[in-house]
C-alpha positions as a Python dict, from the first residue, in 0.01 Angstrom:
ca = {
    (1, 'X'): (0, 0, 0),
    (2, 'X'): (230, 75, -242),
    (3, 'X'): (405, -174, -481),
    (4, 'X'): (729, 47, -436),
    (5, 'X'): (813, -72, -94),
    (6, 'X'): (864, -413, 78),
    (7, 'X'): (590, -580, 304),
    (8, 'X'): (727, -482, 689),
    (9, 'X'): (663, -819, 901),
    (10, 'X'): (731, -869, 1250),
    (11, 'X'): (810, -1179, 1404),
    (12, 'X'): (731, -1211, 1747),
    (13, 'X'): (829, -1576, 2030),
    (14, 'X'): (829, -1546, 2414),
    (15, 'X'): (1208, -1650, 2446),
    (16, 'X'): (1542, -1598, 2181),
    (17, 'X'): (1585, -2000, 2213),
    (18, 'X'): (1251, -2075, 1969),
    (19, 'X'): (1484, -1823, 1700),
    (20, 'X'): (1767, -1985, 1782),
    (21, 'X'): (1689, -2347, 1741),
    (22, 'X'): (1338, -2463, 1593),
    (23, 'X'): (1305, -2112, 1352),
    (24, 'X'): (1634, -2116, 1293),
    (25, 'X'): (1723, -1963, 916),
    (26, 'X'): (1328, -1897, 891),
    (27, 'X'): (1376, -1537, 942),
    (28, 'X'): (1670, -1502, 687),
    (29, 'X'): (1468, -1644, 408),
    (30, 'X'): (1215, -1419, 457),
    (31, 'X'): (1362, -1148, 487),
    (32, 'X'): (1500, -1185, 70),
    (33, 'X'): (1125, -1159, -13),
    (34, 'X'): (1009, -874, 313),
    (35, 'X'): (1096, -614, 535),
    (36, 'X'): (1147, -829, 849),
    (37, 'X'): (1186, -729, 1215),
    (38, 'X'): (1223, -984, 1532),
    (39, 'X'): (1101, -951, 1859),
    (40, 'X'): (1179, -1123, 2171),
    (41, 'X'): (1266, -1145, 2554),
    (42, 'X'): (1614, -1022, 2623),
    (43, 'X'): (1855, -1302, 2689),
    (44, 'X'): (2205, -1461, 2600),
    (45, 'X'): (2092, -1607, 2261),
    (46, 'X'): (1989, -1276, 2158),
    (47, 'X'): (2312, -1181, 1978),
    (48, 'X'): (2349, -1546, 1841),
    (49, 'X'): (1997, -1532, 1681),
    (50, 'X'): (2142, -1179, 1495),
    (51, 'X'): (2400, -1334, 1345),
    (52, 'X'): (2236, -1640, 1227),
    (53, 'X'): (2007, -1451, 1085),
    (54, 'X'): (2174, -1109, 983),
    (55, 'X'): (1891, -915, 1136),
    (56, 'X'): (1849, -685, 1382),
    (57, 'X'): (1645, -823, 1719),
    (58, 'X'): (1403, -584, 1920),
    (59, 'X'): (1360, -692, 2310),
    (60, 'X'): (1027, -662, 2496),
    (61, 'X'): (1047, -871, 2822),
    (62, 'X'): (830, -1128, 2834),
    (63, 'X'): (754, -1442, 3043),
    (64, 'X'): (633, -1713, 3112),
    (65, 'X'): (343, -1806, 3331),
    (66, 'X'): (50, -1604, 3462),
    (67, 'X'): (134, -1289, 3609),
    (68, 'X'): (-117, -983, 3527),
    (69, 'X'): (119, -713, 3662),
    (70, 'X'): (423, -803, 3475),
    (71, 'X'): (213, -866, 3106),
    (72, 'X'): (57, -530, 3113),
    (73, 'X'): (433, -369, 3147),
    (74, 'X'): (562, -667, 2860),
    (75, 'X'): (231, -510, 2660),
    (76, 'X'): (350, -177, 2682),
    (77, 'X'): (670, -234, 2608),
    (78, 'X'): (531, -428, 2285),
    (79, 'X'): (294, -142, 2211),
    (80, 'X'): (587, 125, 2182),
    (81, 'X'): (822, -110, 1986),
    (82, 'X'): (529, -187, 1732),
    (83, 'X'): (395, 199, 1704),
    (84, 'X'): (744, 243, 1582),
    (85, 'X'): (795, -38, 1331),
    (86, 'X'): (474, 36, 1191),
    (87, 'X'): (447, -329, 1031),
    (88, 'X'): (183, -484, 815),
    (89, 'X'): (222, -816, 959),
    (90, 'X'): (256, -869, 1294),
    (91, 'X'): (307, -1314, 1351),
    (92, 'X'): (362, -1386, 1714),
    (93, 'X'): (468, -1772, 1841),
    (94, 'X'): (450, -1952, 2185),
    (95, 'X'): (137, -1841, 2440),
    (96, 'X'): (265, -1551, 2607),
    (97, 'X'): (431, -1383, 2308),
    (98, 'X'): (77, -1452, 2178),
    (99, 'X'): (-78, -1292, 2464),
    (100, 'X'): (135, -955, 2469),
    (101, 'X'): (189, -876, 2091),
    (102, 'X'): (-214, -988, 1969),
    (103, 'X'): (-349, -723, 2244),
    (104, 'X'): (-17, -477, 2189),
    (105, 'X'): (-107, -505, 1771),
    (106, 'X'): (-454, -470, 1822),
    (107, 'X'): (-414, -143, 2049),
    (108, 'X'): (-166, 24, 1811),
    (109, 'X'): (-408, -77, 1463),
    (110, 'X'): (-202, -344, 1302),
    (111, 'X'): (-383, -430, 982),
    (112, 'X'): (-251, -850, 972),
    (113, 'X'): (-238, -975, 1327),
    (114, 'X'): (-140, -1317, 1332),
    (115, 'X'): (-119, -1599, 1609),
    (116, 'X'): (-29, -1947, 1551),
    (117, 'X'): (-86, -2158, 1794),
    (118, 'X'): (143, -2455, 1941),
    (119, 'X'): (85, -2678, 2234),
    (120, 'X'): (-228, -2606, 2401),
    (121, 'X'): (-186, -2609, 2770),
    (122, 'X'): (-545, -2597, 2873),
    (123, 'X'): (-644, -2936, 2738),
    (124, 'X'): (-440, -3094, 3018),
    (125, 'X'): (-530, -2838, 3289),
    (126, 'X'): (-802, -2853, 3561),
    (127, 'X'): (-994, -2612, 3749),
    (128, 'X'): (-935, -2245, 3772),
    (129, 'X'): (-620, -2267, 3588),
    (130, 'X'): (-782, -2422, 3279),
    (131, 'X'): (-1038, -2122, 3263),
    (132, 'X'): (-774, -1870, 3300),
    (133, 'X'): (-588, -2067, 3015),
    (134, 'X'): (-878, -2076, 2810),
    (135, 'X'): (-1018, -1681, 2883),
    (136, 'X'): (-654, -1572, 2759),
    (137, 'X'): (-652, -1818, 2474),
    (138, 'X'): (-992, -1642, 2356),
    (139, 'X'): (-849, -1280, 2379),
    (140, 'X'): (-566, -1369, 2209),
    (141, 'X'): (-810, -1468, 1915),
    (142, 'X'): (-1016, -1189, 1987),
    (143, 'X'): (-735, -957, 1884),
    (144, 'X'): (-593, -1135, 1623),
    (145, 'X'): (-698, -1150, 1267),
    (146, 'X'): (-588, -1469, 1169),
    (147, 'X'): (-553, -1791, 1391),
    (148, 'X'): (-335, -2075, 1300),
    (149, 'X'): (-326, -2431, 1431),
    (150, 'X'): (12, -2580, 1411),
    (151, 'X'): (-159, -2948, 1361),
    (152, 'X'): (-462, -3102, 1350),
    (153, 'X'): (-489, -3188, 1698),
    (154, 'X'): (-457, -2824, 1817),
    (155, 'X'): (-721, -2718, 1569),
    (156, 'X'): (-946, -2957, 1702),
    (157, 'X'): (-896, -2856, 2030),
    (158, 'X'): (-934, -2464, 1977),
    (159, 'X'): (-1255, -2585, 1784),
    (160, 'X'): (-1408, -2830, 2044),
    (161, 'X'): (-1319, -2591, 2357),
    (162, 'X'): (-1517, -2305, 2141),
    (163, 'X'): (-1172, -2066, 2169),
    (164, 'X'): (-1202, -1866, 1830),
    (165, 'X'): (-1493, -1876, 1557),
    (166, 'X'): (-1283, -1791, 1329),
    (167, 'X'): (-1152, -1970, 1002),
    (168, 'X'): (-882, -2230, 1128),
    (169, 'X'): (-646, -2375, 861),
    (170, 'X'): (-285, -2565, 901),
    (171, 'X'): (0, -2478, 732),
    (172, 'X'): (117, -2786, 497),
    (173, 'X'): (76, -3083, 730),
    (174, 'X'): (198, -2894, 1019),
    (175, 'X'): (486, -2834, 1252),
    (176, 'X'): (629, -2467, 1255),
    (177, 'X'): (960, -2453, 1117),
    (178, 'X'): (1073, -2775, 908),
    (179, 'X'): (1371, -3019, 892),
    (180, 'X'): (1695, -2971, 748),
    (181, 'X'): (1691, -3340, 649),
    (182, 'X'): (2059, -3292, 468),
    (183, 'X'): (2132, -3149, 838),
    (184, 'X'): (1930, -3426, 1038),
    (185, 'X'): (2092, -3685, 832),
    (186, 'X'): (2236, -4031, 965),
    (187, 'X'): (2477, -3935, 652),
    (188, 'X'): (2564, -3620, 749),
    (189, 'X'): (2909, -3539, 796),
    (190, 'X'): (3078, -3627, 1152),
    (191, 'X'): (2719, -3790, 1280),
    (192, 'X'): (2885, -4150, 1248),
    (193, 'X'): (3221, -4062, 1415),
    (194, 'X'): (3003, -3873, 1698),
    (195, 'X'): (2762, -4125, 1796),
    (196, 'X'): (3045, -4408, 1809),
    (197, 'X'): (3242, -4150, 2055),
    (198, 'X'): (2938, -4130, 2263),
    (199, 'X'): (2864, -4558, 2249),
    (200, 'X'): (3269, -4569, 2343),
    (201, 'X'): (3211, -4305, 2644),
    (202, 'X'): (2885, -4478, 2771),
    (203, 'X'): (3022, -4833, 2720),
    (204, 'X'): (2778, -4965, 2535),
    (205, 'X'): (2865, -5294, 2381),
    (206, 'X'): (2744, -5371, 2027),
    (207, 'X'): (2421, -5578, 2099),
    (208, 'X'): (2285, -5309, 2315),
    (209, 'X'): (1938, -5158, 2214),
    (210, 'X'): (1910, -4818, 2267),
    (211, 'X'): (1620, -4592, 2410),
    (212, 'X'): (1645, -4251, 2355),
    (213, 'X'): (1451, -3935, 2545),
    (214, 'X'): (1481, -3594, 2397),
    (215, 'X'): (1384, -3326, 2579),
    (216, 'X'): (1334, -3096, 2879),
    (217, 'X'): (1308, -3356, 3206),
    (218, 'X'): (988, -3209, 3290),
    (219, 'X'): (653, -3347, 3456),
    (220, 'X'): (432, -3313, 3148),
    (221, 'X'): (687, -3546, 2944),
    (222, 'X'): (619, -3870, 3067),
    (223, 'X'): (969, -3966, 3246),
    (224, 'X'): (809, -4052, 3546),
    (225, 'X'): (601, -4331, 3335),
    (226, 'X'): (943, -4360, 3094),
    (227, 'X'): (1144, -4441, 3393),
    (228, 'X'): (889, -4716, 3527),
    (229, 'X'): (846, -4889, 3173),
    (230, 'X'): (1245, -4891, 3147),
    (231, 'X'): (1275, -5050, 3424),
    (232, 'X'): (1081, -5364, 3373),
    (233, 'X'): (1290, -5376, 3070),
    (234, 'X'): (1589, -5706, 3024),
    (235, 'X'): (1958, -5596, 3061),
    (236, 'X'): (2066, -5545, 2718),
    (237, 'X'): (1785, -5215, 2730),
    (238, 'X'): (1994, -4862, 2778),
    (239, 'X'): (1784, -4557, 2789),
    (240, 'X'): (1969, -4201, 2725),
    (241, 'X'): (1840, -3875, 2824),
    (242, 'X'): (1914, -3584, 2605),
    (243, 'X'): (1809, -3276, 2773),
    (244, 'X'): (1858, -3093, 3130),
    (245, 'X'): (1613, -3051, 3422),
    (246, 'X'): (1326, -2741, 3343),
    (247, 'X'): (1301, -2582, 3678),
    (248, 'X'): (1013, -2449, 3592),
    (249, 'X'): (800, -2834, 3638),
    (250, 'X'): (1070, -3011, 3694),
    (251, 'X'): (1073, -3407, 3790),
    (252, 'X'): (1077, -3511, 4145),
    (253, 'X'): (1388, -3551, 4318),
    (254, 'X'): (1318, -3903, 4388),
    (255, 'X'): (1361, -3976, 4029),
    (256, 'X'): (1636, -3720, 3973),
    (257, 'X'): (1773, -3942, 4229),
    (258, 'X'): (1677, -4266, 4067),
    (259, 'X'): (1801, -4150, 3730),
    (260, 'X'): (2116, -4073, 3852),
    (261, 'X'): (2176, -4414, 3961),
    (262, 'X'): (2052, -4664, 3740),
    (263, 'X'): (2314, -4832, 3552),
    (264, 'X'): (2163, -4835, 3228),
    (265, 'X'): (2001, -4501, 3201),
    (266, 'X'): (2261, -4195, 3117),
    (267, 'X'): (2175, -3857, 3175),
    (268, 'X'): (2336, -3722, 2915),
    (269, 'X'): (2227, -3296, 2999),
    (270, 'X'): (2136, -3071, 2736),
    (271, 'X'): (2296, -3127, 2378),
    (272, 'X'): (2389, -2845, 2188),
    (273, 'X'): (2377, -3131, 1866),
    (274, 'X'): (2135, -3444, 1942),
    (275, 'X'): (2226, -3599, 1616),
    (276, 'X'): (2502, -3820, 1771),
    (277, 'X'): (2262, -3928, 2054),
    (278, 'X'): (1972, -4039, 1789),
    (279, 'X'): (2229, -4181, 1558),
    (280, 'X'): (2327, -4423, 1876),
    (281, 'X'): (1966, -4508, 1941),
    (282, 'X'): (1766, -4815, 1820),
    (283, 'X'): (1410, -4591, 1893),
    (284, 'X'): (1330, -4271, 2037),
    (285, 'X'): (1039, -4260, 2309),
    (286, 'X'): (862, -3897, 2352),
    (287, 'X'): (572, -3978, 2633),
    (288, 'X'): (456, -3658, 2651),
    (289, 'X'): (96, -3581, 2794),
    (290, 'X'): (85, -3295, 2552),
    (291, 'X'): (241, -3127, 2261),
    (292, 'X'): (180, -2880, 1939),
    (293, 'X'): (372, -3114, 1705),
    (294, 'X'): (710, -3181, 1839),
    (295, 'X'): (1058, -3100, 1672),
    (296, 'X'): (1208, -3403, 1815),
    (297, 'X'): (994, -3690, 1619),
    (298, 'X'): (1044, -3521, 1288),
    (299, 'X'): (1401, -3525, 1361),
    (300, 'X'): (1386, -3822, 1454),
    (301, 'X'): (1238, -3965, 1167),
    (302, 'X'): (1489, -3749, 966),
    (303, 'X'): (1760, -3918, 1150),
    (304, 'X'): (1605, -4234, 1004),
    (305, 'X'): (1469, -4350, 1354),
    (306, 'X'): (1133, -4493, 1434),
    (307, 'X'): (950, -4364, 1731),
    (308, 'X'): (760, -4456, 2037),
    (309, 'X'): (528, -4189, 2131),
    (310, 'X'): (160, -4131, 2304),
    (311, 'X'): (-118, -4065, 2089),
    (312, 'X'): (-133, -3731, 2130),
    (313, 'X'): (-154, -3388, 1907),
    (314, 'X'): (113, -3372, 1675),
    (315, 'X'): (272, -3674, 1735),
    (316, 'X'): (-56, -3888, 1583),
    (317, 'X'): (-6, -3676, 1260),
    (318, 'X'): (328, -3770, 1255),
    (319, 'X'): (356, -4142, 1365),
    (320, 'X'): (165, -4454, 1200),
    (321, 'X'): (168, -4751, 1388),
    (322, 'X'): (370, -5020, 1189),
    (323, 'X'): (533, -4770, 928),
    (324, 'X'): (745, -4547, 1156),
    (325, 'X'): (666, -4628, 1512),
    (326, 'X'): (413, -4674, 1754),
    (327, 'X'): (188, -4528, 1996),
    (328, 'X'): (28, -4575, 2304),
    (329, 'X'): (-216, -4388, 2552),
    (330, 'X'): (-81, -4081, 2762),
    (331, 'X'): (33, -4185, 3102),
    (332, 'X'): (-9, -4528, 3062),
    (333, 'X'): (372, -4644, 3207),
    (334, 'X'): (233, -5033, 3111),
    (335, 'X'): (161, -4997, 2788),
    (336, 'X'): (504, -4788, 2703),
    (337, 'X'): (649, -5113, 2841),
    (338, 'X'): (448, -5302, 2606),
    (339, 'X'): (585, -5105, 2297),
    (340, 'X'): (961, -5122, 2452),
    (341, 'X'): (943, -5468, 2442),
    (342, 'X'): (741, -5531, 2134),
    (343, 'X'): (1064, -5249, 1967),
    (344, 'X'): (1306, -5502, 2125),
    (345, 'X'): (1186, -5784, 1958),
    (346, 'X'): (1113, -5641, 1629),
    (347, 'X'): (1391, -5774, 1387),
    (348, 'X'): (1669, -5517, 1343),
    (349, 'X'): (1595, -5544, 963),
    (350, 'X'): (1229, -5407, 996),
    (351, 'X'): (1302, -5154, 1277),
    (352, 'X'): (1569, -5038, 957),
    (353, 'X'): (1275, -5051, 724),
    (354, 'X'): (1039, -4814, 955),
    (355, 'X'): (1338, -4572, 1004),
    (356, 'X'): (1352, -4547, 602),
    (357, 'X'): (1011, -4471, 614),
    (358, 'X'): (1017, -4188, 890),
    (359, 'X'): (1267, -4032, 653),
    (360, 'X'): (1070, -4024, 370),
    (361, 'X'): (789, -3946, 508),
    (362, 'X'): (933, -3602, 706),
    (363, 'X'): (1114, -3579, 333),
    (364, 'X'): (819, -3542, 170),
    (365, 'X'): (563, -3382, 451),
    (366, 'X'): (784, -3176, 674),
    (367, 'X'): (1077, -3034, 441),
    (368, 'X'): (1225, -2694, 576),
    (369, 'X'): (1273, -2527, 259),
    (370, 'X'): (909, -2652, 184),
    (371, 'X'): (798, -2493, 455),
    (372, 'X'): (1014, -2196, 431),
    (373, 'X'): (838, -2117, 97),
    (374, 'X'): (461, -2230, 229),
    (375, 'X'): (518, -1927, 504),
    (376, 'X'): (621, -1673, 201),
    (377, 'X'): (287, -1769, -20),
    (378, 'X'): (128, -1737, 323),
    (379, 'X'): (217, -1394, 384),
    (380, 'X'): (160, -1315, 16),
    (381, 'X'): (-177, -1455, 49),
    (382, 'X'): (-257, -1254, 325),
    (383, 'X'): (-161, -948, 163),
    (384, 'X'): (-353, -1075, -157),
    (385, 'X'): (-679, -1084, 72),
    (386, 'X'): (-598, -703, 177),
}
């Protein structure tokens, strides 16, 4: 290749929403140092992702799930779009978007096919499902030339379930994208003012401690197990819920139903800004059966709040037991209680001090502009080793 012209990179996630929010601003950056192209499902966050980035998006319909029919059409699609872009780097995120571009870049002779990986799905699954989870994880690898784990965990796990024999390395200490810790700041402009609307609104009085849930009400997060440690809670315990139902595993409607009544849990929906709702909070719990290496806790952290979280991937990496949180075993509604209650009684002085560590810890580990340049010496590399 020639030095007179640009490396072309193509960006590739299942859904406009990962652009939107968690790789927000990556694709700007960039695109000072690269020719950069993004690809995604059609949707309404399309145009927003264009102008937050001042890039032009591609759409290849994708989604999520298994469905053979409709990925052979999304590869395709993908085939055609990258035949014309003609990039050197092809970097797909999320399974699905893995699945379609690795076997569309592949097909159509993309020299730098790239996959990272983010929450594993077939750890958790059983029976057929978790071979048909693992067969496409392993063709996914198959086509791609380089595999990255977004943590520890999930390298583990593609190494123990024998997915890829290829060379497996984590960017920085993990995560995908960053924090805008001036952003996710309990300092930041308006935060204060917000969360004290919000207390106001809920009726909270002052002595209240605070719980707080981010994320989609789904099966696989632990409400159900949330819920039941809550409730054995005393009355001065107030759990908020940032984050609407997911349709797509979504939590009985016995709990919906529960939820919806309990006095001192408030469903707050989907926040377009969660900063006000973890500036409220005292701790934020993520029981989670599974993740990559969740957004939430590093904003969290950033926010200056310790966390309550299972011992799973990404969150382990993230969370040490007596310096910014704690953590207990997956689906283990008891012990959760445990650490609710052992959080309540924690002096409000060293809850403080483990907050000031989460922040300096995400400060120093999981800075976005940090990142943001690790992902440019990546791509560099990778051209180096061409």
């Amino acid at each position: 290749m020639g030095s007179d012209r640009r490396l072309k990179i193509v960006l590739v996630t299942t859904v406009p929403d990962t652009l939107a929010s968690i790789l927000i601003g990556q694709p700007n950056y960039l695109a000072k140092h690269f020719d950069v192209s993004l690809v995604t499902s059609p949707g309404s966050l399309v145009e927003r992702v264009e102008q937050n980035e001042g890039l032009s998006v591609r759409t290849v319909p994708m989604e999520r799930g298994i469905n053979p029919f409709k990925d052979l059409i999304s590869i395709w699609h993908m085939w055609r779009t990258l035949h014309r872009l003609r990039p050197d780097i092809v970097h797909s995120y999320t399974p699905k978007a893995g699945l379609v571009t690795m076997v569309s870049a592949w097909l159509c002779g993309v020299p730098v096919r790239v996959h990272t990986f983010t929450g594993l799905i077939f750890p958790t699954a059983t029976g057929v499902k978790q071979k048909i989870l693992i067969w496409v994880d392993r063709l996914i690898c198959a086509c791609a030339t380089h595999v990255v784990p977004e943590g520890l965990g999930v390298q583990h796990d593609l190494e123990s379930y024998r997915i890829t024999g290829k060379p497996l390395k984590v960017i920085g200490h993990g995560n995908i994208a960053g924090v805008d810790t001036e952003h996710f700041s309990p300092e930041a402009v308006g935060v204060r003012a917000a969360a004290a609307e919000l207390r106001a609104r809920l009726k909270l009085e002052p002595q209240a401690m605070v719980f707080c849930f981010v994320g989609r009400l789904n099966k696989d997060k632990g409400v159900v197990e949330l819920c039941a440690a809550f409730d054995a809670l005393p009355e001065q315990a107030h759990l908020l819920l940032a984050g609407g139902l997911d349709h797509s595993a979504p939590i009985s409607d016995d709990l919906q139903k529960k939820i919806k009544n309990h006095p001192r849990i408030h469903a707050l929906g989907f926040m377009e800004d969660i900063r006000p709702a973890l500036h409220l909070a005292n701790v934020l719990v993520l029981p989670s059966y599974r993740e990559g290496f969740p957004n939430v806790v590093l904003q969290a952290g950033s926010m200056a709040l310790p966390v309550i979280s299972t011992d799973i991937n990404g969150c382990n990496e993230i969370i040490e037991p007596g310096f910014n949180g704690w953590l207990v075993p997956p689906r283990d509604a008891k012990a959760l209680m445990v650490a609710m209650q052992e959080a309540m009684q924690t002096p409000s002085s060293s809850r403080k001090e483990m907050g000031t560590s989460a922040r300096s810890r995400v400060q120093q580990w999981f800075e976005q502009r940090q990142h943001w340049e690790r992902m440019k010496l990546f791509y560099q590399g990778l051209l180096s080793d061409r």
